[in-house]
C-alpha positions in Angstrom: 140.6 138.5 14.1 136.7 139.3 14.6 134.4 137.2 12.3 132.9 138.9 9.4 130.1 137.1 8.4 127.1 137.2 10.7 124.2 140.1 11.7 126.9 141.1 14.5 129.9 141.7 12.2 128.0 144.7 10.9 129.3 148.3 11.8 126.9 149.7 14.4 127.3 153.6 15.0 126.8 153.1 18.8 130.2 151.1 19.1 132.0 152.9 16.2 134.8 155.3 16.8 136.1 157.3 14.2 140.0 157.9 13.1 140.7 160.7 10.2 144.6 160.5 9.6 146.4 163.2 7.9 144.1 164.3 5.8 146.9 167.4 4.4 147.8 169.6 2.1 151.5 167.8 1.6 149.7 164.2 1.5 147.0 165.8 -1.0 150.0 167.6 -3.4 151.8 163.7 -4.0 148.4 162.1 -4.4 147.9 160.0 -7.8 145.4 157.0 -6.7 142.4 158.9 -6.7 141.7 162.6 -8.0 142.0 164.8 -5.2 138.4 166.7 -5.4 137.0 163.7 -4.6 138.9 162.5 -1.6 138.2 165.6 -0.1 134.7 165.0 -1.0 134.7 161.7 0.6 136.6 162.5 3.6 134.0 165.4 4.6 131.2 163.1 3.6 132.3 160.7 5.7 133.3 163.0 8.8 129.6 164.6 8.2 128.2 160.7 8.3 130.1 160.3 11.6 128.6 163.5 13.0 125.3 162.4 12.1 125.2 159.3 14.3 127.0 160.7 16.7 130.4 158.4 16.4 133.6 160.2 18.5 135.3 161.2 15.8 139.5 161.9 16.5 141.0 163.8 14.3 144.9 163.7 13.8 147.6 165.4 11.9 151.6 164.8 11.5 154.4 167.5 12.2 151.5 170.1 10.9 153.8 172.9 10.9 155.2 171.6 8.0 152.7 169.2 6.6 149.9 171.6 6.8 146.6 171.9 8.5 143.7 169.4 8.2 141.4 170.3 5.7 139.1 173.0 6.5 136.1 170.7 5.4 136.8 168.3 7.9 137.3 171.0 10.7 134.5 172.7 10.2 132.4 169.6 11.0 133.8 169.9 14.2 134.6 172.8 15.2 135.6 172.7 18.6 137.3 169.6 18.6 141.3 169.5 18.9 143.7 167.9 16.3 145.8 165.6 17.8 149.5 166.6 16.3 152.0 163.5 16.0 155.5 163.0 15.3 154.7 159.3 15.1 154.6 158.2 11.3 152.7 155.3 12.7 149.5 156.9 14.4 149.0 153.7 16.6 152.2 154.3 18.3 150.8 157.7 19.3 149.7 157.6 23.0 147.3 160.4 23.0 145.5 158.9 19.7 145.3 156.0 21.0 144.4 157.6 24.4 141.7 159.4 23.0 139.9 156.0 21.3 140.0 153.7 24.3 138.6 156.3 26.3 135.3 156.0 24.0 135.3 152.8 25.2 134.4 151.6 21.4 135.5 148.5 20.1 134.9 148.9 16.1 137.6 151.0 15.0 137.7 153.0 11.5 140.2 154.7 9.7 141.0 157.2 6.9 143.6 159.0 5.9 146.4 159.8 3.6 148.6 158.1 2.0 146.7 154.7 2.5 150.2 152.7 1.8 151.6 154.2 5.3 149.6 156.2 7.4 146.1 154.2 7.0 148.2 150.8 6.9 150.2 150.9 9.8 148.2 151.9 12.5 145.0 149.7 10.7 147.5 146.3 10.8 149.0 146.9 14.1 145.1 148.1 16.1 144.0 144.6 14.1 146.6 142.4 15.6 145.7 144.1 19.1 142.3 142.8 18.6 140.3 146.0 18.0 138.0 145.4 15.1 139.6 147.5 12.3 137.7 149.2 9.1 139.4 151.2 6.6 137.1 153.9 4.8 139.5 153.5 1.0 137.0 156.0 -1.0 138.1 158.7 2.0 141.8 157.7 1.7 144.4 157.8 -0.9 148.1 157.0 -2.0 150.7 158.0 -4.5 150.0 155.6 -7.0 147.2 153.4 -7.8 149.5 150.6 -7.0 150.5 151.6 -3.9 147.1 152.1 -2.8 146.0 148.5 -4.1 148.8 147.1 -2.9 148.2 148.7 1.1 144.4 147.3 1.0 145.2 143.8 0.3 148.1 144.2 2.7 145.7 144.9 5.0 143.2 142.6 4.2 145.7 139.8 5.0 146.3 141.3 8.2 142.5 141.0 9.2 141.1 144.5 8.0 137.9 145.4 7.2 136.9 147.6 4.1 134.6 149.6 3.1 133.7 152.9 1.3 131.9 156.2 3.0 128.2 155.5 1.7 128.6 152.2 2.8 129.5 152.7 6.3 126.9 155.4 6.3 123.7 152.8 5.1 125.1 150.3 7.6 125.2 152.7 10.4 121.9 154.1 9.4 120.3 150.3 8.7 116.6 150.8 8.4 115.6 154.4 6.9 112.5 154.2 9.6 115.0 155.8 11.8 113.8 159.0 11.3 116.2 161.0 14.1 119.0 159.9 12.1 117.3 159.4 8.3 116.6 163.2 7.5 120.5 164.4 8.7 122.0 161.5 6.1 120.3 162.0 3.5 121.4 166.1 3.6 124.8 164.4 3.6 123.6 162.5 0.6 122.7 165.6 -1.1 125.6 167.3 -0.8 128.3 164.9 -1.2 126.8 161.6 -2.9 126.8 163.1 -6.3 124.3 160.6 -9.0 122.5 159.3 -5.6 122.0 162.7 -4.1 120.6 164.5 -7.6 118.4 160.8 -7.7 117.4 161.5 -4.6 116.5 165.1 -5.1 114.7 164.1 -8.6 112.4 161.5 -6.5 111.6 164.1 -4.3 110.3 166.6 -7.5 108.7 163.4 -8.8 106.9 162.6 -5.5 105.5 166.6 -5.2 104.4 166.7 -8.6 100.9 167.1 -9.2 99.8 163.9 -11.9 98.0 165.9 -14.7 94.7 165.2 -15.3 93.7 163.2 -18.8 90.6 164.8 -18.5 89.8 166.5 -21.5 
């Protein structure tokens, strides 16, 4: 499994690729581990963050006819891109998925999806023990219990796995805020979808364009 200590161990958006999974309206009605505004929150957040750095973002649904259609938050970031459609519980058993990643030519892989027990877990073991280096985004997944979600991250933590949450990913990708083509487009993100560090942000900002008040009398 890759080393995760070290400068190089750190996400970089130029070799990140970008798996949502089953982010539905069936997986959303049975979920308990997390209230459901906020994975849906985190999951846009997070596809936004992706957009931002330009990371090839696949997007990938099971038996949707049933199951529903990916959120329209996560759509809309992009718009014309196609969602792959799976029979496969196991989304790394999926040719076309998995297609559709090694044809980024990417080698950091990250996940999120619903429920995080069997759709984030299986494909996040099996990509590990083919060497791909594997992140799971848990603040953008969920399960249908707290327990079941606790118990799928250390799973996957045994089996090598990586995790981390959205705004995480998002300052590791961005890594020094002089990168300005980048800087400005996260921190809209931030805004919208960081709640406490987006209004902080936005309270700076009043602070910093505030005229001081002279003591003059």
């Amino acid at each position: 499994m890759p080393s995760r200590n070290g400068l190089k161990s750190l996400l970089r958006p130029e070799d990140s690729v970008l798996v949502l999974i089953d982010h539905q309206p069936y997986q959303l009605a049975n979920l308990n581990s997390h209230d459901p505004h906020i994975v849906v929150n985190n999951s846009t957040a997070l596809a936004k963050a992706a957009k931002v750095f330009g990371v090839p973002t696949i997007l990938t649904s099971v038996v949707e006819d049933r199951g529903g259609h990916i959120f329209p938050q996560i759509t809309d970031v992009f718009p014309d891109q196609d969602v792959i459609d799976r029979t496969f519980i196991n989304t790394w058993e999926d040719p076309k998925v998995v297609g559709a990643v090694k044809a980024t030519g990417r080698k950091q892989l990250i996940m999120a999806g619903l429920w995080t027990e069997i759709c984030v877990a299986m494909p996040a073991i099996q990509a590990a023990g083919e060497g791909w280096d594997v992140t799971v985004i848990t603040d953008a997944s969920g399960a249908v219990s707290l327990e079941a979600h606790e118990v799928a991250i250390q799973r996957m933590i045994a089996g090598g796995v990586n995790m981390m949450t959205w705004l995480a990913l998002a300052a590791e990708w961005q890594r020094d805020w002089a990168r300005a083509e980048s800087a400005v487009a996260l921190n809209e993100v931030i805004i919208q979808h960081a709640a406490g560090s987006g209004i902080a942000y936005l309270w700076e900002q009043q602070l910093l364009n505030t005229p001081v008040r002279s003591l003059a009398a």
